[in-house]
Residue, then its C-alpha position, 0 to 999 in steps of 0.5 A: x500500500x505505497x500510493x495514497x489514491x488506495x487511502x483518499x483520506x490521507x493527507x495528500x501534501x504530507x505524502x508528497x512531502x515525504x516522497x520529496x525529501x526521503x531517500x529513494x530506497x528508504x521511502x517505499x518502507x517508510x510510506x507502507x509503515x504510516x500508511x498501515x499505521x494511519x488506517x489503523x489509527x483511524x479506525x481507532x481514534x478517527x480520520x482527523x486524528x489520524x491525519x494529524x498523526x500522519x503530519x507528525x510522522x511524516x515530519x519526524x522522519x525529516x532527518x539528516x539519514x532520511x533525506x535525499x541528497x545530490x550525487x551530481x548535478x541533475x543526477x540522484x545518489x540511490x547508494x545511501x549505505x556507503x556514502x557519507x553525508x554532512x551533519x553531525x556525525x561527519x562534522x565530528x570526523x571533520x573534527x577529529x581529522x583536524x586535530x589530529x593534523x594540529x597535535x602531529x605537526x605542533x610547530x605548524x600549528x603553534x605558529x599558525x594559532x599564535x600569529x593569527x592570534x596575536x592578529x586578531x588580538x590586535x585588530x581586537x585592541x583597535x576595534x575596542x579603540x574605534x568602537x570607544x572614539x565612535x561612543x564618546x559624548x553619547x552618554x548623554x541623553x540628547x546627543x543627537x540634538x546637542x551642539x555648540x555654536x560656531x563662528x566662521x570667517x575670513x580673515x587676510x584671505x584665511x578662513x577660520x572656525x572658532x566657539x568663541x562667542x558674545x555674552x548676549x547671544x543666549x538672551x538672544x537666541x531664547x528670545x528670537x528663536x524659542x522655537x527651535x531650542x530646547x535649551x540655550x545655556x551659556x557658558x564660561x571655560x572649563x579651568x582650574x577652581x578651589x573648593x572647600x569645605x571646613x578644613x578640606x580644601x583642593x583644586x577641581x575643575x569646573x564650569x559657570x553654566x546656565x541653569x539648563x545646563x543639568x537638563x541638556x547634560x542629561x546629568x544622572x542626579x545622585x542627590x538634588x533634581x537638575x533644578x539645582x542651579x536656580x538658586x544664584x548662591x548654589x553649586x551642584x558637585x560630582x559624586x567623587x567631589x562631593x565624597x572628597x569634601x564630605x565624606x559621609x555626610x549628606x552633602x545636600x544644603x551644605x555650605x560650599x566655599x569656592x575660590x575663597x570667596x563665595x558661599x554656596x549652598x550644594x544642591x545637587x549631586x550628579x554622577x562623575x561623568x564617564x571618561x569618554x565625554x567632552x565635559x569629564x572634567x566636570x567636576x562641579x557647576x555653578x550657576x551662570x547667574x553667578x558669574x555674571x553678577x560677581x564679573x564685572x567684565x561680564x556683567x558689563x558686557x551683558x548690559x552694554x550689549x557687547x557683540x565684539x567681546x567673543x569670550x564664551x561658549x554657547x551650548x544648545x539643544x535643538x527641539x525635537x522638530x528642528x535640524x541643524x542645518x535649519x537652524x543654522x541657516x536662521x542664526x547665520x548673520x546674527x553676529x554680523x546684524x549686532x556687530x555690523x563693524x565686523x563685516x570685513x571678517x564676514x562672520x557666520x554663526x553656525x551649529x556643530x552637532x555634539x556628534x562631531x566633536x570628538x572625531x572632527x573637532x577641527x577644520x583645514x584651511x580650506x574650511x573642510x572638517x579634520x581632527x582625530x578622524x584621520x586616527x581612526x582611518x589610520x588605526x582602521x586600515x592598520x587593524x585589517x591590515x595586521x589581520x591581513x598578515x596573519x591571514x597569509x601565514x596560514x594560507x602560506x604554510x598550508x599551501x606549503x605543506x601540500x605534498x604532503x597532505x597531497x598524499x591524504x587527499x589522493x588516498x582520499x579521492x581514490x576511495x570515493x571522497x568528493x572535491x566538496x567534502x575535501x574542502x569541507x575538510x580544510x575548511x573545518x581545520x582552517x576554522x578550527x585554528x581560527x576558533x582557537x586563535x580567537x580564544x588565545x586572542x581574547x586572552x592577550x586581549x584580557x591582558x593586554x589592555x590595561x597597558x593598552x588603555x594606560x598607553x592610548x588614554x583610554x578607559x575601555x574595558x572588556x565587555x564580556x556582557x556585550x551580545x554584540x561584541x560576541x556576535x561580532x566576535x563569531x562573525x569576525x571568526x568565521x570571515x577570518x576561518x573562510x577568509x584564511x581557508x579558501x585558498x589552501x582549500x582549493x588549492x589542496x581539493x583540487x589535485x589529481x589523485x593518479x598524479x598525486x599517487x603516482x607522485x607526480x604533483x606540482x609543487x615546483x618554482x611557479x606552484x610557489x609563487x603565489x606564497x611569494x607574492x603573498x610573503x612580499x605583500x606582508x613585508x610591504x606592508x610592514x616595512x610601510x609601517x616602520x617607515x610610517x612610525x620613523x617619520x611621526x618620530x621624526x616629527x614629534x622630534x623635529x618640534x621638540x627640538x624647535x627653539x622656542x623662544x624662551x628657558x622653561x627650565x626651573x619654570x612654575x607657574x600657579x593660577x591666581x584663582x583667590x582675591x587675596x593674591x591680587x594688590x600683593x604683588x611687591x609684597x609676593x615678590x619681596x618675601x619669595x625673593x627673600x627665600x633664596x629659592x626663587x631667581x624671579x618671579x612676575x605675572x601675566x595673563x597667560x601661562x607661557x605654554x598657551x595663548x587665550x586672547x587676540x585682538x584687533x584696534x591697533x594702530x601705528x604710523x604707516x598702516x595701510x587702512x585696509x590692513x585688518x590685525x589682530x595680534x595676540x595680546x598678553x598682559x605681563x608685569x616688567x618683570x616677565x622678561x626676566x622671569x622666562x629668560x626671553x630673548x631681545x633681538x631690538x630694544x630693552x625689556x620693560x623697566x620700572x626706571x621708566x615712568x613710561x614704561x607703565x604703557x609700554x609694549x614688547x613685541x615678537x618678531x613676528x609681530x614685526x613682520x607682520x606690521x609689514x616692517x623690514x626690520x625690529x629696530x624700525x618698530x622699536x621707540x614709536x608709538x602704537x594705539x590700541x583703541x584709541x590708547x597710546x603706547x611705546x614700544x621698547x622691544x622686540x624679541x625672538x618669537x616665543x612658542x606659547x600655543x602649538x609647537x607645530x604652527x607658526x608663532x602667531x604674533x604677539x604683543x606684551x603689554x606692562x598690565x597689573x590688572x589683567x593678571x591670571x598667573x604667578x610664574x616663578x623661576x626657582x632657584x637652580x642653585x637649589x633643589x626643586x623640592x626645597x624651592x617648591x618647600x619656601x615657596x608653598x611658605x610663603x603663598x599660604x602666608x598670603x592665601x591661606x584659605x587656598x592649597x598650593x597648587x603648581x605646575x611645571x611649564x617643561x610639564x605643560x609644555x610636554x603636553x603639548x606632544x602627549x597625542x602625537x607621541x600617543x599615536x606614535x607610540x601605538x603605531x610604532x607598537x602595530x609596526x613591531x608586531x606586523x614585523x613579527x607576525x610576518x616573520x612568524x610566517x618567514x620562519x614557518x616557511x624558512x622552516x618547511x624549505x629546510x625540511x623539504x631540501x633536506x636530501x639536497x643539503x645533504x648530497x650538497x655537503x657530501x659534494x662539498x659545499x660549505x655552511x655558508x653556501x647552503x644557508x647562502x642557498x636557503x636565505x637567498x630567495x627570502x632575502x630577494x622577497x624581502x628587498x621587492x617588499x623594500x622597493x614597492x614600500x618606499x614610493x607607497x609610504x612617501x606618498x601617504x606620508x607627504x599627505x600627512x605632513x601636509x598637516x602641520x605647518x611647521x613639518x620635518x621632511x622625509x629623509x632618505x635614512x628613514x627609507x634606508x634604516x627601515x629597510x636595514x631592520x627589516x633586512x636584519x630581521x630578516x636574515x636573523x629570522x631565516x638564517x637560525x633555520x638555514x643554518x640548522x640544516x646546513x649542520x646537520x649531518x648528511x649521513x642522516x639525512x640521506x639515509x633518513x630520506 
């Protein structure tokens, strides 16, 4: 009873269901057994029961034993009982064939899972870096709607991007454009405050912010609502700050005093903010209102609706109907409608979205974004191309054992394996070194990234609980195993079995030059990142050793944040030059390692009217010569011996040039007015580098100015030690300002600074580099190895006939050493080209020297000849005797 037209009640779709996927010889046993069994049941328990019994049955023959398979194209396999199929069972031999293959040849497999490992961990390490420079500032809630304003313009042919902005242009933008802001809050700069609380007193950083400030941070409140900055005599804390004052008390409407001179009360405790957001250093705010009402140059520049004063940030978020581009098209000439003077620098408000911040905080010259975008392309690229490294080890070394394996595979053939379950085969090896690489590389990883995160300053943790790394992880595993595996899969599945079993199989010179090609695409790329990191050293080093105007040596500066510093100043410096630990001391507006203020207005005799300047401008006390050991190329330093001098200037050098004189002596002795106000110029010196040291020196004007002072800079002593100075020194300030800690920096420190991303990237470049190089001279002492093994009878009869040990490891390291001088060669013209780009960067650039090219092609030569030669000279001595007779 095999045909269901006998059983009209039987399901007809399950029969042909059945008929469709059971094994031919199997299915007229199957069919009769539910046929007797269906009319059985539905004499017993009735038709729609048997019906839904026949379902189940028919369904639960669906497995892998039952089901039909191709034998070939068009044509069905009817000998079900001796071929095998792909499922559990066959997996499992897959399996067990692949490890054995691992454990018999353990240098193999150890060179294969360690490189592959060691590529995968640092594409991992990159990975996690990329991933965490995409995530920052998304902590906050909003982030898709945050943004700073901007300000374009134009300035000598120059086009410029700054975030400085008017005090009005909140009132302004919450007024005219309620609509499309959901919060506008105005802000001072991110600096250096002291806090205290009864006998705990420090040095945290924090901000004047408008009231919504809580909101549009999304600020995760520990204690205290968002509301908290209402109250114009209130302060909101971090969690950490809050614990560092008070301990265990309820920190909660306790009196704050900041900077010596205002009591405020806590109304809010917030969650430290992570370490990859914008505003990390947030470590307390106090209200904007605040600031206005105890500034006096804000609050006037407030009332007298000053549109010139760019002194401060303004943060917004945008309503949930609004888009950047929008609104920026709506705020574009508000500058230029309140401040039409400034019309020659063609001002333009616009947004930057929070999510640029990070990635393209910057733009070229051209008016193009830049910043660390360029890092993470870079870091990207070095990732895949380190796995790429990795990769081509194992296709290199399996594609070079093939003889042997040729044997495997034709026996294999010969007894009726397919080509497909061949390439199964080395594909569940391949993937099977790729699953252990991957393990071995989550552990490197484990380990490794503490020094990682201390090196790349970053705070990225593993994330053992992250679905998506481990999804990724599978994924990046399989791509790799396939990636890694189609080659020697295809490769080795594709030989003859009589050729192979006759011995006859094609492994000559052309059989190896697809590994060749491979082995110099590795050095290429290696010896391109060696050349890479040389010229970022090159670079950072060539600033370092820029002259810069000045001796920072011996050099500290400390900020003046309490009122009790000001109207002290000969007092201050009488009682530290007193100590014996301090050479000079004097005050300016600006620490030397930086420069926060420019500005425009001066006049002198011979300007052409339609030069618009605008100079940096620094306030100093006379004695800042003195203190930081400038240089004068005209002139004299600023003096007390001179009544004059109370209104005297001392330019840079460029400066000078700048005014369109030839030379410092025309400038020295005249006068310049600044708004109006006349002063003298008494000198010129050689251009001090205050802002970055790989830009031009901007120029600069230092005016004698008590009042507009911001930093004590003192040079200690060289006579004596730092920490005896630093001892008298702290003395004599908690004598003047005893309600505030003695906090100071080194300017050599902060001037080292300067250097921390360039030498971070640098040291992480020079890292990747390293271990490309040993990567691909783990797949070179692979390969060297099996070339070794493989000639073995031929050093032998080569010895027996004479030849010396250096002429056989002359005959093995030869065609290694040729590879790797091809790799040299094509590395060279690609490095010089990306590296002409990047310079291109910097302004005040090294160049790229020939020796880089040479010393980069010297190591990898070196490291070379050291990595093949070990082996070359290990089958040089052995004995011939033995290596005959073993062959």
């Amino acid at each position: 009873m095999s045909n269901h037209d006998k059983l009209p009640d039987l399901p007809p779709w399950a029969d042909k269901l059945l008929r469709f996927f059971c094994a031919p010889h199997l299915l007229e046993e199957i069919q009769g057994d539910l046929h007797e069994a269906f009319i059985h049941k539905a004499e017993s328990a009735g038709i729609r029961k048997a019906r839904r019994d026949y379902w189940r049955e028919v369904l639960g023959f669906f497995k892998p034993r039952y089901i039909r398979r191709k034998q070939a194209a068009g044509q069905w396999n009817h000998d079900y009982s001796s071929k095998p199929f792909f499922g559990i069972d066959m997996l499992r031999n897959y399996l067990k064939i692949a490890f054995r293959n691992l454990v018999k040849n353990r240098g193999y497999s150890a060179i294969n899972i360690g490189g592959l490992g060691l590529g995968m961990a640092v594409a991992m390490l990159i990975g996690l870096w990329i991933h965490d420079e995409f995530a920052f500032d998304k902590y906050h809630k909003h982030y898709d709607r945050i943004a700073k304003v901007m300000q374009k313009g134009a300035f000598n042919h120059e086009v410029f991007y700054n975030e400085y902005m008017p005090a009005p242009l909140g009132k302004e933008l919450e007024v005219k454009f309620a609509d499309d802001f959901e919060h506008v809050v105005m802000s001072s700069w991110t600096s250096e405050h002291i806090l205290a609380y009864a006998d705990r007193k420090f040095t945290r950083k924090g901000n004047y912010l408008g009231a919504e400030a809580p909101d549009l941070f999304s600020l995760n409140m520990k204690q205290g609502t968002r509301a908290g900055l209402k109250d114009q005599n209130s302060i909101m804390l971090s969690e950490s700050v809050a614990r560092a004052l008070f301990g265990t008390e309820n920190p909660m409407n306790k009196i704050v005093k900041l900077n010596n001179s205002m009591n405020l009360r806590v109304t809010g405790v917030y969650e430290d903010l992570p370490y990859h957001t914008e505003f990390r250093d947030l470590s307390f705010i106090a209200p904007w209102s605040l600031y206005v009402a105890t500034q006096n140059w804000v609050r006037t520049a407030i009332e007298n609706n000053e549109w010139n004063n760019n002194s401060w940030q303004t943060l917004v978020q945008i309503s949930p109907n609004s888009n950047f581009e929008t609104v920026s098209a709506k705020i574009r000439n508000l500058k230029l409608e309140h401040a039409p003077e400034t019309a020659f620098l063609k001002p333009e408000l616009l947004l930057q979205p929070m999510q640029k911040w990070h990635l393209y905080s910057g733009w070229d010259k051209a008016g193009n974004l830049d910043g660390r975008i360029r890092y993470v392309w870079l870091f990207g690229i070095i990732g895949v191309f380190v796995l790429l490294l990795a990769s081509i080890n194992f296709m290199n070394l399996s594609t070079a054992r093939s003889e042997k394996r040729a044997r495997e595979v034709g026996i294999r053939k010969a007894v009726g394996s397919y080509r497909t379950q061949l390439i199964k085969q080395f594909f569940t090896e391949s993937l099977l070194v790729v699953t252990l690489a991957f393990v071995l590389s989550v552990l490197l990883v484990i380990v490794i990234l503490p020094f990682f995160n201390e090196v790349a300053d970053k705070k990225i943790e593993f994330p053992f609980d992250s679905a998506w790394f481990w999804l990724s992880g599978s994924a990046f595993t399989l791509i790799t195993g396939i990636f890694s595996g189609i080659y020697p899969a295809i490769y080795l599945s594709s030989f003859q079995p009589i050729k192979v079993l006759k011995g006859v199989i094609n492994v000559g010179r052309y059989a190896a030059i697809p590994r060749q090609v491979l082995v110099v695409l590795q050095f290429t790329v290696s010896v391109t990142l060696v050349i890479g990191t040389l010229i970022v050293f090159k670079q950072i080093q060539y600033a370092k050793n820029r002259l810069i105007g000045y001796d920072r040596s011996g050099l500290i500066t400390v900020n003046i944040n309490t009122p009790e510093l000001y109207g002290h100043y000969n007092a201050l410096r009488s009682d530290l030059l007193k100590t014996g630990a301090v050479a000079d001391m004097s005050t300016s507006s600006t620490p030397t390692t930086d420069m926060n203020s420019s500005n425009g207005g001066f006049d002198w005799e011979g300007k052409d009217p339609n030069f618009k300047e605008n100079f940096g401008t620094i306030g100093v006390s006379h004695d800042f010569g003195k203190t930081v050991g400038w240089k004068f190329i005209a002139g004299r330093d600023l003096s007390r011996e001179f009544a004059t001098d109370s209104s005297g200037m001392v330019l840079n050098e460029k400066a000078v040039h700048y005014m369109g004189l030839k030379h410092p002596s025309e400038v020295v002795g005249k006068i310049m007015k600044w708004n109006g106000k006349p002063f003298t110029v008494v000198g010129v010196i050689k251009d001090m580098v205050m802002d970055s040291p790989f830009q031009p020196v901007y120029p600069t004007i230092f005016m004698a100015n008590y009042n507009w002072a911001n930093v004590i800079n003192i040079k200690l002593n060289p006579q004596e030690s730092a920490a005896s100075s630093l001892a008298k020194v702290g003395a004599v300030f908690r004598k003047f300002n005893p309600g505030s800690p003695f906090d100071y920096k080194f300017t050599d420190q902060q001037y080292a600074l300067k250097f921390a991303a360039e030498e971070r990237i640098a040291r992480l470049a020079s890292a990747f580099a390293i271990l490309a190089i040993v990567i691909s001279c783990l797949g070179l002492f692979g390969l060297a190895s099996f070339t070794a093994e493989q000639r073995t009878k031929e050093i032998g009869v080569r010895k027996v006939l004479g030849a010396s040990v250096a002429n056989l490891w002359a005959l093995l390291s030869g065609d290694f050493i040729k590879l790797v001088v091809v790799s040299c060669v094509i590395s060279a013209p690609v490095a010089y080209y990306f590296l002409h780009a990047w310079l291109l960067k910097y302004e005040y650039r090294t160049e790229i020297s020939w020796w880089v090219f040479v010393a980069a092609a010297s190591g990898a030569m070196l490291v070379t000849m050291l990595t093949v030669s070990c082996q070359a000279i290990k089958a040089a001595l052995l004995d011939p005797v033995k290596s005959l007779k073993s062959e």
